[in-house]
C-alpha positions as CSV (number, residue, x, y, z in Angstrom):
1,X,0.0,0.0,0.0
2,X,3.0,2.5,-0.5
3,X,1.7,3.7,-3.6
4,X,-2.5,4.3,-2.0
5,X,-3.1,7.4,-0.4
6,X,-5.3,7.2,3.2
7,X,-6.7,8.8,5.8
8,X,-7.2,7.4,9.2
9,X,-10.2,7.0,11.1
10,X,-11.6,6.4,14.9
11,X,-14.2,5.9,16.3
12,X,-17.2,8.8,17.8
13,X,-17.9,8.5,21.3
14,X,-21.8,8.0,22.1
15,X,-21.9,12.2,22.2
16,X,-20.6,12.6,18.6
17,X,-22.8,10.1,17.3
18,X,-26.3,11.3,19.1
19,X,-25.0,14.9,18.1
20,X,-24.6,13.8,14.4
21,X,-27.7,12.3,14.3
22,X,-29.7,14.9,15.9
23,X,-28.1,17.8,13.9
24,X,-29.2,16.5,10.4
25,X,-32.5,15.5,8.9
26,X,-31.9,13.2,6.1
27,X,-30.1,9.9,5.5
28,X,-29.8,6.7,3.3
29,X,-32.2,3.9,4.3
30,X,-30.8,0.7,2.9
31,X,-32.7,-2.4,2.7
32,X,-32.5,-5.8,1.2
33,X,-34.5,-8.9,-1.2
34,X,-33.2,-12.0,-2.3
35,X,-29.8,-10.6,-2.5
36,X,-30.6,-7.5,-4.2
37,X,-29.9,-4.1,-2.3
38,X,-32.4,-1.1,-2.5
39,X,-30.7,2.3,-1.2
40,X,-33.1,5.7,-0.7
41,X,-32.8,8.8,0.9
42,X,-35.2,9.5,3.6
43,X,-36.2,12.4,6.4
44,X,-36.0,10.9,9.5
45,X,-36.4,11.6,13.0
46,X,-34.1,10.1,16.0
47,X,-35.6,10.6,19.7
48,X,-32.6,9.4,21.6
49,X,-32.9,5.9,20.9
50,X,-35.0,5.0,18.0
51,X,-35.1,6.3,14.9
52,X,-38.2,7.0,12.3
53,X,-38.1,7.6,9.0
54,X,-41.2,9.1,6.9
55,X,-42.0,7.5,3.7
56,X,-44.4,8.9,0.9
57,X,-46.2,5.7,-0.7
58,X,-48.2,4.8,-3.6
59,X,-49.5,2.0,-5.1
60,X,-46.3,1.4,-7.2
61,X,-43.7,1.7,-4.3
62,X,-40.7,-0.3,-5.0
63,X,-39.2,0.7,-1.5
64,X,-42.6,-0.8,0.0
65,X,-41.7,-4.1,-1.5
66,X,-38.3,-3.9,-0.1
67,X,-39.6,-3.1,3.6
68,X,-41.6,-6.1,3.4
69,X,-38.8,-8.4,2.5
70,X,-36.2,-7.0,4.5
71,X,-35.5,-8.6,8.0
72,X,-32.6,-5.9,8.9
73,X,-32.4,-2.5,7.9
74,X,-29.6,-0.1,7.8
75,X,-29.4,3.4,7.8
76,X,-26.3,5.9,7.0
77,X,-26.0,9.5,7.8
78,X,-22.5,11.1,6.6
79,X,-20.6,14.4,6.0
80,X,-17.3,14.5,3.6
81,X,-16.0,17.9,3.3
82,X,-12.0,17.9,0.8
83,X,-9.7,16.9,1.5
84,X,-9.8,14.5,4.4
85,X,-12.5,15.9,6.5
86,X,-15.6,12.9,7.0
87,X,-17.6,11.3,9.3
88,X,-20.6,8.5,9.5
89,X,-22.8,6.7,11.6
90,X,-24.3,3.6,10.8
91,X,-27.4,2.0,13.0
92,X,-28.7,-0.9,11.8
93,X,-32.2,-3.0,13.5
94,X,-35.5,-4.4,12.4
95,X,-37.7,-1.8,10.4
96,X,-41.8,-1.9,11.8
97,X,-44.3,0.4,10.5
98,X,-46.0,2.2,13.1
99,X,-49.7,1.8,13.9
100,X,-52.5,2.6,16.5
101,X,-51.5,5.2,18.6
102,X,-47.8,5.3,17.7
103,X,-48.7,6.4,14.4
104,X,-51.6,8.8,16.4
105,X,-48.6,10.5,17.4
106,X,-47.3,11.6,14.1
107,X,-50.1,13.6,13.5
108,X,-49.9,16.1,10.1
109,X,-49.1,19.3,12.8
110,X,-45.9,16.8,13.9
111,X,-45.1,15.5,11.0
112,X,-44.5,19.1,9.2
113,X,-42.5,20.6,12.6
114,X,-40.5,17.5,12.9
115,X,-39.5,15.9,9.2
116,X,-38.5,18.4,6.1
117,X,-40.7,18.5,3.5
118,X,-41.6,16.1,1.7
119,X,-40.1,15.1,-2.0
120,X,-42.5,14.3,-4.7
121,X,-41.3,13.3,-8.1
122,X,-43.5,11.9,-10.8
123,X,-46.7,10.8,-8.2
124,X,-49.9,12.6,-8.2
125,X,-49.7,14.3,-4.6
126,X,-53.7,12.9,-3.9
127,X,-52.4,9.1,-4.6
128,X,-49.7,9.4,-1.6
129,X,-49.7,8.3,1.9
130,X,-47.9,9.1,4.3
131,X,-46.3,6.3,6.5
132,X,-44.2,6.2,9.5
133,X,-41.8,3.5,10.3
134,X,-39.2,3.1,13.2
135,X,-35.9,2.3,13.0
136,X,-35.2,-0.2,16.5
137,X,-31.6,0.4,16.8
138,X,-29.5,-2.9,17.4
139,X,-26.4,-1.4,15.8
140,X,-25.3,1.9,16.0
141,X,-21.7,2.8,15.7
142,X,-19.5,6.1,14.5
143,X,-16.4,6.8,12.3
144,X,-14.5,10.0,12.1
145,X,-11.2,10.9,10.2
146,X,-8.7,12.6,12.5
147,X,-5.4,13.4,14.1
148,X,-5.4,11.2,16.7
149,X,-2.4,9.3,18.2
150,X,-1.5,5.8,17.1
């Protein structure tokens, strides 16, 4: 490796990582189907120990498909800023949709305060609903490049 440039990276401590997650408001929501990976950005919400990702839906969703087939989610939020400045966090768990009163608490009021707007591409906007689903962290670890002493 003489001839590969790197950068080294350590691990965030539990503050770094709760203060990356609750600084930022979207991520990449990766789930999984008879060995084919599906990768989407989503708005998501993290209350100290789970997080909750909104998802518009329609009757076409390939994500929707996905959720159903996928026993483990994972979830990446990141920052790179040239040359050698980065940082992620990775939190990986079982992927429910909320219902009942969970879901009573993602009311339209919340859901605008708490989640940025959301994206619509090619849907008609009456044809999309609105779901909520939670993110129950197994996994949840931190990487940072740095300084630090060997």
């Amino acid at each position: 490796m003489d001839r590969i440039e790197y950068t080294y990276t350590f691990g965030m401590d539990d503050e770094e990582v709760v203060d990356a997650l609750e600084s930022h408001e979207v991520g990449v929501l990766s789930l999984a189907s008879d060995g084919r990976g599906y990768a989407i950005p989503v708005a998501y919400l993290f209350d100290g120990s789970s997080l909750y990702v909104r998802l518009g839906t329609d009757s076409s969703s390939k994500k929707m498909s996905f959720i159903d087939e996928t026993d483990e989610a994972c979830f990446l939020l990141y920052e790179y800023e040239p040359p050698d400045d980065s940082w992620s966090v990775v939190a990986t768990g079982p992927l429910s949709e909320l219902t009942g009163d969970e879901r009573a608490g993602f009311d339209d009021v919340t859901i605008n305060e708490e989640f940025l707007r959301l994206r619509v591409f090619d849907e008609d906007v009456d044809e999309i609903d609105l779901e909520i689903y939670e993110l129950e962290i197994e996994t949840l670890t931190g990487r940072k490049t740095g300084s630090e002493s060997l």
